[in-house]
N, C-alpha and C positions, 0 to 999 in steps of 0.2 A: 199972351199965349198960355194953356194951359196944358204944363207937362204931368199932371197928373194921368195915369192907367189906372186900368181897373184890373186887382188880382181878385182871386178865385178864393173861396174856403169850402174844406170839403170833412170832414168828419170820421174816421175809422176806430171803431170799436174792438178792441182785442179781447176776444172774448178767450181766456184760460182755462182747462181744467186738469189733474190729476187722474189718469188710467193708467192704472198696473203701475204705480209708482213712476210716470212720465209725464212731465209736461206737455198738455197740447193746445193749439191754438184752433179756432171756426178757422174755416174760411167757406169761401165758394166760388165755384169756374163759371164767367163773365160769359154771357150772350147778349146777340142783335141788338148790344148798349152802341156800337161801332167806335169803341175805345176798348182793345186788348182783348176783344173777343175769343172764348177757348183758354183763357189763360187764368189760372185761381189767384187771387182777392183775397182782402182782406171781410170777411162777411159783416154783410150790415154798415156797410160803408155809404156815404150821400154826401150832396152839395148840402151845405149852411143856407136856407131862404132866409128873405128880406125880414128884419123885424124879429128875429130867432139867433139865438146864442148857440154858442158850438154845445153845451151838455143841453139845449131843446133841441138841436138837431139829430143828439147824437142819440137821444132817447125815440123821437119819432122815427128814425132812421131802424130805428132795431127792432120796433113794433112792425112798420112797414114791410119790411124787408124780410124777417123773421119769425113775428107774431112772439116777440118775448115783450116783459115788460121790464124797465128801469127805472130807479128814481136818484135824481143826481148825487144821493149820498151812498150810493152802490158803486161808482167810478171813480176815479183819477186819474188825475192829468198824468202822463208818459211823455210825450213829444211834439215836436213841434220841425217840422218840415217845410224848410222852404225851396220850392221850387219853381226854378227859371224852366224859359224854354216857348212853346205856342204862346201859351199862356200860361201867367204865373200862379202859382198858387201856394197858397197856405193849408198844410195836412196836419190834421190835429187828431191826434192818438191817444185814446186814453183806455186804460188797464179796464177790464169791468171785471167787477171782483161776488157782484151777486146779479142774480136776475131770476124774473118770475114766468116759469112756461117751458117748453122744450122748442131750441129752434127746429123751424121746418123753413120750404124756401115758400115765400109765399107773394111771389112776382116770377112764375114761371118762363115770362116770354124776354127776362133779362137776364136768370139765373138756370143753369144746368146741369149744375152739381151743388150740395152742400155736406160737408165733410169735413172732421177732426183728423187734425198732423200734429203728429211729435216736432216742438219746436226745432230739435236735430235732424230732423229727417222733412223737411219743407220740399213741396211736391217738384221736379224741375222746371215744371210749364208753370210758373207762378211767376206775375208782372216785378219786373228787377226794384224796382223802387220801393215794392210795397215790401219785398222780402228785405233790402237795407234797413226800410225803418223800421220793420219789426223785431229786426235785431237789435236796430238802436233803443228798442223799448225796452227788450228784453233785460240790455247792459245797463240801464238804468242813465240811458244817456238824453239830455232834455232837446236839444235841440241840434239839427243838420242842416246842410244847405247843398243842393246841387243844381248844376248847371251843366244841359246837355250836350255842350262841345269840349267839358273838360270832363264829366266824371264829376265822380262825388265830392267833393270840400269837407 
């Protein structure tokens, strides 16, 4: 019998900058994806495909999604997210510290907003997990676990 499952990996780009002396973070409000629709994201975020590494995904993921360009020695690793629940998944977070372009959204019929927030001030309609582990990025903390009949671990 085989008790092997199959988890998920999924990729989230924290994209940083500095205005008027405040930290801010991308994000973007989720459309007709029918996961958390109406509610702001981490921008630039995607599934890891077959045969691709979380920094190819996480670079195709933000040309895609964005139209910016990355190259794996522009990131770093931040966190690592495991979560239980439908289905499991592994959320791999990583700081991006350069990148080549201005984002714009450019998958309109998924995204319907794109927009900079002061990491103090994160919008209230914004999916709970993704606001957890962007704080756990932010604390410089590597790794989380949640499970959704208990809340965060």
């Amino acid at each position: 019998m085989n008790h092997h499952f199959r988890a998920y990996s999924a990729v989230f780009p924290v994209f940083l900058r500095m205005c008027d002396g405040r930290r801010q973070v991308l994000l973007h409000r989720r459309q007709n994806t029918g996961y958390m629709d109406g509610l702001w994201d981490i921008a630039g975020s995607g599934h890891v495909d077959a045969d691709e590494t979380a920094t190819q995904a996480l670079i195709r993921e933000s040309r895609e999604e964005l139209g910016v360009e990355l190259r794996p020695e522009d990131v770093s690793f931040a966190h690592l997210s495991h979560r239980l629940g439908e289905r499991t998944y592994y959320d791999i977070y990583f700081l991006v510290h350069r990148w080549t372009g201005t984002p714009e959204i450019r998958e309109p019929e998924k995204c319907s907003a794109l927009s900079w927030f002061d990491v103090d001030a994160l919008p209230e309609y914004m999916i709970d997990v993704r606001r957890a582990d962007l704080l756990h990025c932010l604390r410089g903390e590597a790794y989380s676990e949640k499970r959704p009949e208990v809340g965060n671990v």
